[in-house]
ZADO-1210 file (C-alpha; in nm, 4 decimals, padded with zeros to 6 digits):
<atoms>
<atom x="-01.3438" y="01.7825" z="02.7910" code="UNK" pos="1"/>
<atom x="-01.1286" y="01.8521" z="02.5198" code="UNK" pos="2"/>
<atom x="-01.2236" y="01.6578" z="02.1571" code="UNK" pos="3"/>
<atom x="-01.2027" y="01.7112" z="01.7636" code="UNK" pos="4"/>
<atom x="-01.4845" y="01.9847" z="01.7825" code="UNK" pos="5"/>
<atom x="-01.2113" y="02.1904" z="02.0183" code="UNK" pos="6"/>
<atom x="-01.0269" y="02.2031" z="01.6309" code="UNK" pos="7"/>
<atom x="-01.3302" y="02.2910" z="01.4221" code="UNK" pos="8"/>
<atom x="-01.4424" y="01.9460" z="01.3161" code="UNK" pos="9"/>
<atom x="-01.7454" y="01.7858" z="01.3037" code="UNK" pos="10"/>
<atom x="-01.8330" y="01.4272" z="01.4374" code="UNK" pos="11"/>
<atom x="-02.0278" y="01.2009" z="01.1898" code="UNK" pos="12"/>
<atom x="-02.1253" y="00.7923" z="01.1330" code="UNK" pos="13"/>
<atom x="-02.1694" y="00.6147" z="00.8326" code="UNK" pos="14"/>
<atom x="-02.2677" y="00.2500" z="00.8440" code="UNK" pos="15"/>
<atom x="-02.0304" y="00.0421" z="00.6549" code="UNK" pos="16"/>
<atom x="-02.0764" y="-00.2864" z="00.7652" code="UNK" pos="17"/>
<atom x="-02.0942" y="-00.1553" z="01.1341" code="UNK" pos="18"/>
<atom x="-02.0213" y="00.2144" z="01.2221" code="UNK" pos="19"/>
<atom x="-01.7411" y="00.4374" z="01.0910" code="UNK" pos="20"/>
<atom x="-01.6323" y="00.7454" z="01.2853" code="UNK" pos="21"/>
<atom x="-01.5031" y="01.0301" z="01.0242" code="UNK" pos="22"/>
<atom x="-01.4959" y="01.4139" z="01.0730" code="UNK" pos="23"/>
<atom x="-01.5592" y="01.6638" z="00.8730" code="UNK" pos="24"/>
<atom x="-01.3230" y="01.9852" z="00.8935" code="UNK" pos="25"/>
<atom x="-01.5854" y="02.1617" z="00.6033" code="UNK" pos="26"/>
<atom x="-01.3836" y="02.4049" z="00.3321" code="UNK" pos="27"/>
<atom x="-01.4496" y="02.5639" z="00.0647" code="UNK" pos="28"/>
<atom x="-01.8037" y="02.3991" z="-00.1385" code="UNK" pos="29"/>
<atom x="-01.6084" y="02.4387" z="-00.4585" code="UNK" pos="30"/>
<atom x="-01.2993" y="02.3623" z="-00.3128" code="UNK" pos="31"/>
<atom x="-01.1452" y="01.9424" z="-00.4222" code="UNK" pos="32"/>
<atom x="-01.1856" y="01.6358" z="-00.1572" code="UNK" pos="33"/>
<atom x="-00.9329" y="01.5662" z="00.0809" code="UNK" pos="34"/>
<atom x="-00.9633" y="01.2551" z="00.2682" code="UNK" pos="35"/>
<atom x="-00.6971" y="01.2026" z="00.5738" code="UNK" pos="36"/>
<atom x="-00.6183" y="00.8606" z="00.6463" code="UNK" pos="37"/>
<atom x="-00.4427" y="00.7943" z="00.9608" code="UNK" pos="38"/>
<atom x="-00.1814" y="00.5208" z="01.1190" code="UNK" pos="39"/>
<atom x="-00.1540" y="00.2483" z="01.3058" code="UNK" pos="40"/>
<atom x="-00.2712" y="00.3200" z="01.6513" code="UNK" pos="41"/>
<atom x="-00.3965" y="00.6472" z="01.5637" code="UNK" pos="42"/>
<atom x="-00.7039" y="00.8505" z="01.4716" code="UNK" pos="43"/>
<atom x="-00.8455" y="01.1706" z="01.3709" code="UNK" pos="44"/>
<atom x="-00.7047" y="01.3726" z="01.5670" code="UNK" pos="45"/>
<atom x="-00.3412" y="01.2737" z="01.4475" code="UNK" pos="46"/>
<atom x="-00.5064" y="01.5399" z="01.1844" code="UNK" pos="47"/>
<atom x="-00.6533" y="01.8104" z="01.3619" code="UNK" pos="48"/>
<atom x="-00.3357" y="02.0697" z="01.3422" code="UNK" pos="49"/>
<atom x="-00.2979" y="01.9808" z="00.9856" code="UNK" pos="50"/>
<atom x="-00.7118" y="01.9925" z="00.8825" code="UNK" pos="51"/>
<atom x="-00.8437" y="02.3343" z="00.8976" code="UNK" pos="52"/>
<atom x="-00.5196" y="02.4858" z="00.7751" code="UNK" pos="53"/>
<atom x="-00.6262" y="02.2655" z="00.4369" code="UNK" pos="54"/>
<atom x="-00.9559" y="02.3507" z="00.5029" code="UNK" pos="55"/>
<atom x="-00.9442" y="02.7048" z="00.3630" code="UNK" pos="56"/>
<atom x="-00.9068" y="02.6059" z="00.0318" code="UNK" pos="57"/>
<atom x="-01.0045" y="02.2088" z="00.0224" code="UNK" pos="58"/>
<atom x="-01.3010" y="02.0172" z="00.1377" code="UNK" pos="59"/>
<atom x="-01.1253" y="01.7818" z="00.4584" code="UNK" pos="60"/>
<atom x="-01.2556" y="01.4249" z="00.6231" code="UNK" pos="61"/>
<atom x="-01.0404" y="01.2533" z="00.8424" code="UNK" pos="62"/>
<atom x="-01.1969" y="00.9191" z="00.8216" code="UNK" pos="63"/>
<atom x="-01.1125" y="00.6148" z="01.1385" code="UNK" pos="64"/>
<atom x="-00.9840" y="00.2747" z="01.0538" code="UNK" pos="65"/>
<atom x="-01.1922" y="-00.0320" z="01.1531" code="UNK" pos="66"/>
<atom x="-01.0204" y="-00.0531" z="01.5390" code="UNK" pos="67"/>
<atom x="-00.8865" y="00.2597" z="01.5437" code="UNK" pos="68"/>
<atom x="-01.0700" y="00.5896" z="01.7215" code="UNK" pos="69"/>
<atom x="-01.4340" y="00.6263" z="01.7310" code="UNK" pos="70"/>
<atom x="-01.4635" y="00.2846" z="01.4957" code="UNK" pos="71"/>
<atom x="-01.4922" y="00.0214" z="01.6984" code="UNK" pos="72"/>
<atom x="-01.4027" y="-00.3289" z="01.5741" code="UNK" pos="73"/>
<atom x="-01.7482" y="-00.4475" z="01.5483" code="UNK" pos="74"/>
<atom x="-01.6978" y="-00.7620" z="01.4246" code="UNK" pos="75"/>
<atom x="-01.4786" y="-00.6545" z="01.1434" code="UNK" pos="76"/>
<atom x="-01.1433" y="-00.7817" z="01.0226" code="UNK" pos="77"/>
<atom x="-00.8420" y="-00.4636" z="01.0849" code="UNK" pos="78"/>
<atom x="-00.5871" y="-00.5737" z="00.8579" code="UNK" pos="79"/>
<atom x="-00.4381" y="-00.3245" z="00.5994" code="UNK" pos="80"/>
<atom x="-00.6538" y="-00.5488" z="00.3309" code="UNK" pos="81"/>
<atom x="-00.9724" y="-00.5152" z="00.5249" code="UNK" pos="82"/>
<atom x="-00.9291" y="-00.1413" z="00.6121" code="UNK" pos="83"/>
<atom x="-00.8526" y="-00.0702" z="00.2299" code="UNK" pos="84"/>
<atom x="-01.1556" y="-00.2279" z="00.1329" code="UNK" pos="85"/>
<atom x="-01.3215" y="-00.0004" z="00.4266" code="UNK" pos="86"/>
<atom x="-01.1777" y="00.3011" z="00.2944" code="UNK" pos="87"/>
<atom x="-01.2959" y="00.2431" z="-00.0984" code="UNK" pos="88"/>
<atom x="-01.6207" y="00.1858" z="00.0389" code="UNK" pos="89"/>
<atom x="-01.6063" y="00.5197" z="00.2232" code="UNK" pos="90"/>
<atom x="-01.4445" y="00.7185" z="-00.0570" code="UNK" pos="91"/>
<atom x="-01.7867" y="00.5673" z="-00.2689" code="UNK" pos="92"/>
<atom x="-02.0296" y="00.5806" z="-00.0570" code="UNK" pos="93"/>
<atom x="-01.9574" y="00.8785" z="00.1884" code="UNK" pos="94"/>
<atom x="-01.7149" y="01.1008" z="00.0166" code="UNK" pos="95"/>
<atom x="-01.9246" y="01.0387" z="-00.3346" code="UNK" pos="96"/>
<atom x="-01.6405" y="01.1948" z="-00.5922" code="UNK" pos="97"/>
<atom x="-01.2694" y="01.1240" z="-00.6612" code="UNK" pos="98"/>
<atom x="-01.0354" y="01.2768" z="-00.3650" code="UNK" pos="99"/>
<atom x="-00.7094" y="01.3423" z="-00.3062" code="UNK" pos="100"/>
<atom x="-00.5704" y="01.0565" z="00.0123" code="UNK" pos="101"/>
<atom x="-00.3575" y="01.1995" z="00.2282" code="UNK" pos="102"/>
<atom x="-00.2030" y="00.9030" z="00.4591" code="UNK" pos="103"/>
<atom x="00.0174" y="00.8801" z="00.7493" code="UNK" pos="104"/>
<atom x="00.2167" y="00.5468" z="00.8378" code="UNK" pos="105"/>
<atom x="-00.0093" y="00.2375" z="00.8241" code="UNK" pos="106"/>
<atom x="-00.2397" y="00.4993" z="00.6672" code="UNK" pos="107"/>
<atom x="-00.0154" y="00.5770" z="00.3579" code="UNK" pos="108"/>
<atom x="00.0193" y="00.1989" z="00.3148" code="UNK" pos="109"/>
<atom x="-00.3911" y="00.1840" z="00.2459" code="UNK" pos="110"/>
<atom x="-00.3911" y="00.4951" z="00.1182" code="UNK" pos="111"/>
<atom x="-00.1328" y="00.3635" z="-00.1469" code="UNK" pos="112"/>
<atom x="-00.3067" y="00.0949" z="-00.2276" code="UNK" pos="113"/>
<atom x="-00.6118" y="00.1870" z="-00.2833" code="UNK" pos="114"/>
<atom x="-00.4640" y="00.3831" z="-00.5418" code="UNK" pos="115"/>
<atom x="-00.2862" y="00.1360" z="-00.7183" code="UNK" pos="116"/>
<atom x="-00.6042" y="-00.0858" z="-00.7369" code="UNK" pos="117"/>
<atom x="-00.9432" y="00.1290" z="-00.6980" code="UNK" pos="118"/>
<atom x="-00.8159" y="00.4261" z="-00.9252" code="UNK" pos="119"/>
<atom x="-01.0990" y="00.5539" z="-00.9980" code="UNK" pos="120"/>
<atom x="-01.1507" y="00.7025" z="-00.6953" code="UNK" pos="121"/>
<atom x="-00.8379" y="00.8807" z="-00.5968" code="UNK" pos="122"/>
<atom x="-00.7185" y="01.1916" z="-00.7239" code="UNK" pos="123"/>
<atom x="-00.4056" y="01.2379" z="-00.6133" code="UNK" pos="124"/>
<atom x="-00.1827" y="01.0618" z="-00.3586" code="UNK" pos="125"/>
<atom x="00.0567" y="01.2479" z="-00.0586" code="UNK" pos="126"/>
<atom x="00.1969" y="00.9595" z="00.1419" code="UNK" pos="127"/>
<atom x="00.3226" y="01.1102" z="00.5133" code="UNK" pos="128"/>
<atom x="00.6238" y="00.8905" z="00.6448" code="UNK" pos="129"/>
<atom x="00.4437" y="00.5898" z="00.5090" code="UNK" pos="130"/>
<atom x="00.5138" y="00.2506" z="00.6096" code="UNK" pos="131"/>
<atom x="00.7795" y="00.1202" z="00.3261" code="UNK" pos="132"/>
<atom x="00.9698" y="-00.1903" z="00.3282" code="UNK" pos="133"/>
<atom x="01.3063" y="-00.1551" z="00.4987" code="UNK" pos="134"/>
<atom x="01.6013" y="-00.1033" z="00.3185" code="UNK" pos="135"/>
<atom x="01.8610" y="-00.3444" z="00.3487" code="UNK" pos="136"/>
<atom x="02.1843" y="-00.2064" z="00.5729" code="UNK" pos="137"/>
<atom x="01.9578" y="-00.0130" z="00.7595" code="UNK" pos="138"/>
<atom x="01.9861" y="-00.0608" z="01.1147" code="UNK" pos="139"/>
<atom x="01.6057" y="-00.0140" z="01.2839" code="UNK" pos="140"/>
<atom x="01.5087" y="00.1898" z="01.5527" code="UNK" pos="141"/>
<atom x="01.5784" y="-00.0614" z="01.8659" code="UNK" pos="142"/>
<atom x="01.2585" y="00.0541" z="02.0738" code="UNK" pos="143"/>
<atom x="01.0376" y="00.0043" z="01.7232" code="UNK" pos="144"/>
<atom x="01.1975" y="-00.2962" z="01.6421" code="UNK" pos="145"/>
<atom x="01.1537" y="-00.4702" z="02.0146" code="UNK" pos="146"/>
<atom x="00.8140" y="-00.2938" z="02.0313" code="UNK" pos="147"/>
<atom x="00.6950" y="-00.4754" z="01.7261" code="UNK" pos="148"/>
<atom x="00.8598" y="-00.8544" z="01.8020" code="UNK" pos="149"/>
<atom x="00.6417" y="-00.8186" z="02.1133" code="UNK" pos="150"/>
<atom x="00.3123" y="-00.7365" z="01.9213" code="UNK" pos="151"/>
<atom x="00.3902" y="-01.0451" z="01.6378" code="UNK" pos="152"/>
<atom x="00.4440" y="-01.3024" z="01.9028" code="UNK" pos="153"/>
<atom x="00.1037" y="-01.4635" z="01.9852" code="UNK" pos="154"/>
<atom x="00.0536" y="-01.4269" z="02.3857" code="UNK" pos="155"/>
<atom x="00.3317" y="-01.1574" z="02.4262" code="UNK" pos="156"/>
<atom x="00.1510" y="-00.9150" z="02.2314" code="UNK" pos="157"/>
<atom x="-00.1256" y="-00.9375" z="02.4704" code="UNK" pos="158"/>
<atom x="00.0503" y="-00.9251" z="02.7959" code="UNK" pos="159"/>
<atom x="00.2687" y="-00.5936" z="02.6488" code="UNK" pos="160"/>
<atom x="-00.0651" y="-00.4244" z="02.5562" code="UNK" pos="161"/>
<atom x="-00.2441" y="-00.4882" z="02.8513" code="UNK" pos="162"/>
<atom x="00.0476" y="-00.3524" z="03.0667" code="UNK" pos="163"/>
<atom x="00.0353" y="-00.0243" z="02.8145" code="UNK" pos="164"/>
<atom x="-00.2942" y="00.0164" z="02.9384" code="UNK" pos="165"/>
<atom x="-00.2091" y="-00.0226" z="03.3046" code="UNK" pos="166"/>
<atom x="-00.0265" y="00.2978" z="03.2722" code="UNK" pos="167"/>
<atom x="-00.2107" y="00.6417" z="03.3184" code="UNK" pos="168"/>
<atom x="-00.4051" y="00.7741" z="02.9677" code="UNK" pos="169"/>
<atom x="-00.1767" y="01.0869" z="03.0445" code="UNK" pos="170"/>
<atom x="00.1336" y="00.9263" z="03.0315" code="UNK" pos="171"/>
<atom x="00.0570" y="00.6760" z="02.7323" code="UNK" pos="172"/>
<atom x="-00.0032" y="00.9514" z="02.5455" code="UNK" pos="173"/>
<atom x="00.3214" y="01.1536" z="02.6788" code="UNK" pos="174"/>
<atom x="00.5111" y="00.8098" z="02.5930" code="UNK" pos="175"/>
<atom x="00.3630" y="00.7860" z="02.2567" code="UNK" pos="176"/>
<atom x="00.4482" y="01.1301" z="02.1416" code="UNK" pos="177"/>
<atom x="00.8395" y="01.0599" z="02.2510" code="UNK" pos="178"/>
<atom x="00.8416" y="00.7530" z="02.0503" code="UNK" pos="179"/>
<atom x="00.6817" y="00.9609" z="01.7080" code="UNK" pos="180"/>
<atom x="00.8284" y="01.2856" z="01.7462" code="UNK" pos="181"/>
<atom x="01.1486" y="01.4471" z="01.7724" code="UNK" pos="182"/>
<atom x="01.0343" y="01.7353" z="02.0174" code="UNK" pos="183"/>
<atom x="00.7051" y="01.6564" z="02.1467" code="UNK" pos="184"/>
<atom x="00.7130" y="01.9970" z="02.4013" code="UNK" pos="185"/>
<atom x="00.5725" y="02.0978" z="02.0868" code="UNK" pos="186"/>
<atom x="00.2477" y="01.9623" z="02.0528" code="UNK" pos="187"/>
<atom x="-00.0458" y="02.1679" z="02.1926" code="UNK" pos="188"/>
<atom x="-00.1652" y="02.0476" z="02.5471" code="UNK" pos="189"/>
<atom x="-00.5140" y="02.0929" z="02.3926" code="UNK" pos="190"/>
<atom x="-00.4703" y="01.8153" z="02.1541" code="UNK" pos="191"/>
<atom x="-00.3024" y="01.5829" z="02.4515" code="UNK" pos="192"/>
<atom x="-00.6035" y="01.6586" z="02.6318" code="UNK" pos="193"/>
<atom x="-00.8089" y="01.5512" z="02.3587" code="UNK" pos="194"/>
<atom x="-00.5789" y="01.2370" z="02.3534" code="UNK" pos="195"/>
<atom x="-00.6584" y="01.1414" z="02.6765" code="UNK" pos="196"/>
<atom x="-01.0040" y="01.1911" z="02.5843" code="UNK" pos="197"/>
<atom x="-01.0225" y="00.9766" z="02.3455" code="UNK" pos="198"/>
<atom x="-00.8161" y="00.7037" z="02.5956" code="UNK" pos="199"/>
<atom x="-01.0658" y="00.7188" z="02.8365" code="UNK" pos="200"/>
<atom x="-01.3708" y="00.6750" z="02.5433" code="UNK" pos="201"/>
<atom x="-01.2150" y="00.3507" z="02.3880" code="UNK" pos="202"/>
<atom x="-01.1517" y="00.1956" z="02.7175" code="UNK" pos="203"/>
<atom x="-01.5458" y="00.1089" z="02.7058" code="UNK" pos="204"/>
<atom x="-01.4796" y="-00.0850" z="02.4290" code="UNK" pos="205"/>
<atom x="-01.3891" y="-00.4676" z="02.3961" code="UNK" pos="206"/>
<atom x="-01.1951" y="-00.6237" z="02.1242" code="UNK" pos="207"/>
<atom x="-00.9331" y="-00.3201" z="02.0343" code="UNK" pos="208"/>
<atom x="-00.6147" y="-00.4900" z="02.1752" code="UNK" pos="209"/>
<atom x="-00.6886" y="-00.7910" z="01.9057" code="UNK" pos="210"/>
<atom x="-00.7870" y="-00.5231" z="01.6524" code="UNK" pos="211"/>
<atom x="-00.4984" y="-00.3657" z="01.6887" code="UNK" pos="212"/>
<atom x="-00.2690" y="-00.6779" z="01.7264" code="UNK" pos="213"/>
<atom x="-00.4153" y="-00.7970" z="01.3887" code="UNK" pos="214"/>
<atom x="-00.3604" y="-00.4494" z="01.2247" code="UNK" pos="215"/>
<atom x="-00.0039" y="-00.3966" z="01.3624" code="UNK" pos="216"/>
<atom x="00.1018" y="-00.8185" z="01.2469" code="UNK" pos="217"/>
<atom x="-00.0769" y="-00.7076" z="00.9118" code="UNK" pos="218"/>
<atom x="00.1188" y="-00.3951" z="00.8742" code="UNK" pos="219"/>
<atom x="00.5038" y="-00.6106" z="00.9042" code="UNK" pos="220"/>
<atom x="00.3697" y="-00.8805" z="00.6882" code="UNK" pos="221"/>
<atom x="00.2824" y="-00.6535" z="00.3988" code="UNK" pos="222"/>
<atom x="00.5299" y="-00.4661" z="00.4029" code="UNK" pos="223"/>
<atom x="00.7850" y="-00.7376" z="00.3901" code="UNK" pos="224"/>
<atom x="00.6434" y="-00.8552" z="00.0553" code="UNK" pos="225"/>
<atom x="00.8529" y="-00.6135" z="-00.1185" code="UNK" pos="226"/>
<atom x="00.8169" y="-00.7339" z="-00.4464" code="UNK" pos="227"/>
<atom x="00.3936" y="-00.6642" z="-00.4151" code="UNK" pos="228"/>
<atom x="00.4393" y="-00.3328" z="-00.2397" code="UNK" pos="229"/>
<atom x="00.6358" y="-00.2248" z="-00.4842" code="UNK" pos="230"/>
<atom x="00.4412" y="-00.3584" z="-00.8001" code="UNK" pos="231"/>
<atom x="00.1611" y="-00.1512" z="-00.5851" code="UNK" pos="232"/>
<atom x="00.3730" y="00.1713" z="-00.6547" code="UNK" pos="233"/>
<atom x="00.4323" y="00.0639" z="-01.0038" code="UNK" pos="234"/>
<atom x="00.0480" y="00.0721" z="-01.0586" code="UNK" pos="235"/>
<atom x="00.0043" y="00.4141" z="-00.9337" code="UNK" pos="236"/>
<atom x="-00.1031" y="00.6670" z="-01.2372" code="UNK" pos="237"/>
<atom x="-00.1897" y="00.9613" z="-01.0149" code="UNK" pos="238"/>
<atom x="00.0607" y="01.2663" z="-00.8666" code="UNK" pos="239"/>
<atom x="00.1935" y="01.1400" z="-00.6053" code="UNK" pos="240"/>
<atom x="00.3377" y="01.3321" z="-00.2843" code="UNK" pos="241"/>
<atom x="00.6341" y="01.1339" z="-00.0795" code="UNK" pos="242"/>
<atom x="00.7577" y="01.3135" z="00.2179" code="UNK" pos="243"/>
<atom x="00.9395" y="01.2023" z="00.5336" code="UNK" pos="244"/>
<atom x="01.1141" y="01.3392" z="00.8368" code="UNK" pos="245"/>
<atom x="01.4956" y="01.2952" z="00.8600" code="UNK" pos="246"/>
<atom x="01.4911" y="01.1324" z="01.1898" code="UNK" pos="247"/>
<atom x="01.1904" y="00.9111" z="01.2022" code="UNK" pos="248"/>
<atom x="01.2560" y="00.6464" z="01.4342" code="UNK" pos="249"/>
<atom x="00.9171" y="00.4110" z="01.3109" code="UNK" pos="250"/>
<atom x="01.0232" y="00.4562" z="00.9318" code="UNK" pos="251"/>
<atom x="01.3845" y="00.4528" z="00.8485" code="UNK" pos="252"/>
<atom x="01.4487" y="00.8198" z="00.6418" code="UNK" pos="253"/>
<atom x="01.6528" y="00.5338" z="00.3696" code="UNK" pos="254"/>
<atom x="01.3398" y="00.3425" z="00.2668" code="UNK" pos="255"/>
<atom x="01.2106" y="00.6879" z="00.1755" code="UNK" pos="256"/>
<atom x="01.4889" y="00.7879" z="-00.0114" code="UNK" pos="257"/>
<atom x="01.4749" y="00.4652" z="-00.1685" code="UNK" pos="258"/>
<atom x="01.1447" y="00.4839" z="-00.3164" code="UNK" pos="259"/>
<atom x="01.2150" y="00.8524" z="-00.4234" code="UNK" pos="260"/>
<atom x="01.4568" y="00.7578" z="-00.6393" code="UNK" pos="261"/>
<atom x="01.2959" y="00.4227" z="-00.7574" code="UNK" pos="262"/>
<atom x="01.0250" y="00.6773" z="-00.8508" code="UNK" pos="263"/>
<atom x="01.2187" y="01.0353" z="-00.9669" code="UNK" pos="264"/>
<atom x="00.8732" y="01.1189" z="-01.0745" code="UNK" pos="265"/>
<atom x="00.6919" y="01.1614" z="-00.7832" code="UNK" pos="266"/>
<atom x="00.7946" y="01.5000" z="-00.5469" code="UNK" pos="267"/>
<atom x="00.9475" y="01.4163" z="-00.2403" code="UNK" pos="268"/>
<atom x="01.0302" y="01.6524" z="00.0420" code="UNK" pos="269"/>
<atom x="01.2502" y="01.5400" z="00.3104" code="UNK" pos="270"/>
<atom x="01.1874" y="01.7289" z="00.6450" code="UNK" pos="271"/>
<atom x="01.5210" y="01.8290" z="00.8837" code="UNK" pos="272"/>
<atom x="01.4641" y="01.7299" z="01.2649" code="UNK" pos="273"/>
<atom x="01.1253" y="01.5884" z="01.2097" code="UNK" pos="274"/>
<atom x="01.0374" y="01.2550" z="01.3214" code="UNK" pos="275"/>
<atom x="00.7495" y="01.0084" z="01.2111" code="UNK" pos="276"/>
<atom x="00.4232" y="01.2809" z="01.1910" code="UNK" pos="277"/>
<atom x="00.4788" y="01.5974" z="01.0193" code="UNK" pos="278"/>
<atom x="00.1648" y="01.6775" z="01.0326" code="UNK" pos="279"/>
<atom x="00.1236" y="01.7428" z="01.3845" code="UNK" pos="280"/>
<atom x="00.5121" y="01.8500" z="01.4366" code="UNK" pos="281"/>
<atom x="00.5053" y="02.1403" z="01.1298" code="UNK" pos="282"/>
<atom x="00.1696" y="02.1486" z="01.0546" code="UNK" pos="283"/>
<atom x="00.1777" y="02.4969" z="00.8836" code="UNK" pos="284"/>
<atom x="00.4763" y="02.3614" z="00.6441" code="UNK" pos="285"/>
<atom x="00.2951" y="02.0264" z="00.5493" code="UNK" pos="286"/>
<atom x="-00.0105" y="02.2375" z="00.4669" code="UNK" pos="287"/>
<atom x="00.1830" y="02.4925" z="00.2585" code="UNK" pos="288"/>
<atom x="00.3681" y="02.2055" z="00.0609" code="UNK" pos="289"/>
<atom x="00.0962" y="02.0522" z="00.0088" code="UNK" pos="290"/>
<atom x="-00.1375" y="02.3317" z="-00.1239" code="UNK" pos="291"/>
<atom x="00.1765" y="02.3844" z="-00.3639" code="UNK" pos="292"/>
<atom x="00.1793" y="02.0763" z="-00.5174" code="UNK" pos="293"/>
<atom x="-00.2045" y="02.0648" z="-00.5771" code="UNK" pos="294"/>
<atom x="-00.1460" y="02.3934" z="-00.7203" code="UNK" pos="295"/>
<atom x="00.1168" y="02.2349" z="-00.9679" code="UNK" pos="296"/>
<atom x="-00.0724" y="01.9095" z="-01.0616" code="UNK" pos="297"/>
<atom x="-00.3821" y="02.1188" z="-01.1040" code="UNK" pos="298"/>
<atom x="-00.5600" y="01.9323" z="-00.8431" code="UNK" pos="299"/>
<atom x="-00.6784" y="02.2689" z="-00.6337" code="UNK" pos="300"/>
<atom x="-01.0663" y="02.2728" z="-00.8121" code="UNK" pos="301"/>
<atom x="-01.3404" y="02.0667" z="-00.7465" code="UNK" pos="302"/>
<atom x="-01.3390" y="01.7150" z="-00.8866" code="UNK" pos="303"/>
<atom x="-01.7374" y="01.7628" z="-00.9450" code="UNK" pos="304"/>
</atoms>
């Protein structure tokens, strides 16, 4: 049985309405927070090749969405405005200082906007391939684009995830990792293992297609209301982080461009032959770029 302890991290709860999985990856006591927020569909472990390589000199939690990994539904509400509220509670009452949010996808979305409107808890802001709006002329990806008109249309949705799950845990995650990254022979069969894990775990649990249904429905609709995405951005007084991969078929490379110029401010790194998760297709270079720029926005010391 392969799981996030196979990658040094820890397993933890915290009741937040209902239980919230999170793992902690330990670092340095006087090292700063890091809190890594994942996407839609994912978990921690979408983390655990980037985590202890930030670990030597940072303080790391990977922290699960309400319907997501170990956090089951519960009752709760999954949209992006639900799971930010679940995150500021976390940062307050779990993580206890300011942090630095590290998102991915859905997870820079929250991440982004928790930022924008709970300030006083964030730090600093690297957004990983984060879901944007999409820039117009852009052509999208045809299996994203078909894959998300079957999860907004009520009754499809259900039908296309249920046949998903029909499908061996091996080869959902096999399919999965050719639909986010450019060269997935390159992933560790240890974390595919714990993939299928982690399948096998949440198929004891009722509710998650509708959780994740009303978290993937929540994730288009926000992020076609341009205009309050990107008065979200324009709130944002901390560094902020952009990067993307060149040929990430989820989130068009333009929309990321886009915003980099909208905000010349903000450092963005664009990543050659990398698709939608850098940090688990060049771990080691997300983790140096990173540690950089806390280094340059003096962000590498304990908030406390």
């Amino acid at each position: 049985m392969t799981t996030v302890a196979n990658f040094g991290g820890t397993s933890h709860h915290a009741d937040l309405d209902g239980p919230v999985h999170w793992v902690d990856f330990g670092g340095p006591a006087d090292g700063p927070r890091i809190v890594l927020v994942h996407g839609l569909g994912g978990s921690h472990l979408n983390w655990v090749l980037l985590a202890p390589l930030l670990a030597q000199r940072a303080r790391v939690t990977a922290v699960d969405l309400a319907g997501h990994g170990l956090t089951n539904p519960e009752g709760r509400q999954t949209t992006v405005q639900a799971n930010t509220r679940l995150l500021g509670r976390f940062l307050r009452e779990v993580v206890g200082e300011p942090a630095i949010l590290v998102g991915n996808s859905m997870g820079g979305l929250i991440s982004l906007f928790q930022t924008a409107y709970d300030p006083e808890l964030v730090r600093g802001l690297v957004l990983v391939d984060p879901a944007l709006p999409m820039v117009f002329g852009t052509r999208p990806d045809p299996t994203m684009l078909s894959t998300f008109f079957l999860y907004a249309v009520p009754g499809l949705g259900e039908r296309y995830l249920a046949r998903s799950r029909a499908v061996p845990a091996r080869r959902q995650v096999e399919r999965l990792l050719e639909l986010v990254c450019v060269d997935p022979s390159g992933i560790p069969e240890e974390l595919k293992q714990a993939s299928v894990h982690l399948i096998g775990e949440r198929a004891k649990v009722e509710g998650l297609d509708k959780a994740f249904l009303a978290a993937a429905r929540s994730v288009v609709f926000t992020t076609s209301k341009r205009g309050a995405y990107y008065a979200a951005m324009a709130e944002v007084r901390v560094p902020v982080f952009l990067m993307s991969g060149d040929r990430d078929r989820l989130v068009n490379v333009a929309a990321a461009r886009y915003v980099a110029r909208k905000y010349p401010h903000w450092r963005y790194d664009e990543y050659a032959n990398v698709g939608h998760v850098p940090q688990m297709e060049i771990p080691e270079v997300v983790s140096e770029r990173v540690l950089d720029w806390m280094d340059a926005n003096r962000l590498s010391t304990s908030a406390s």
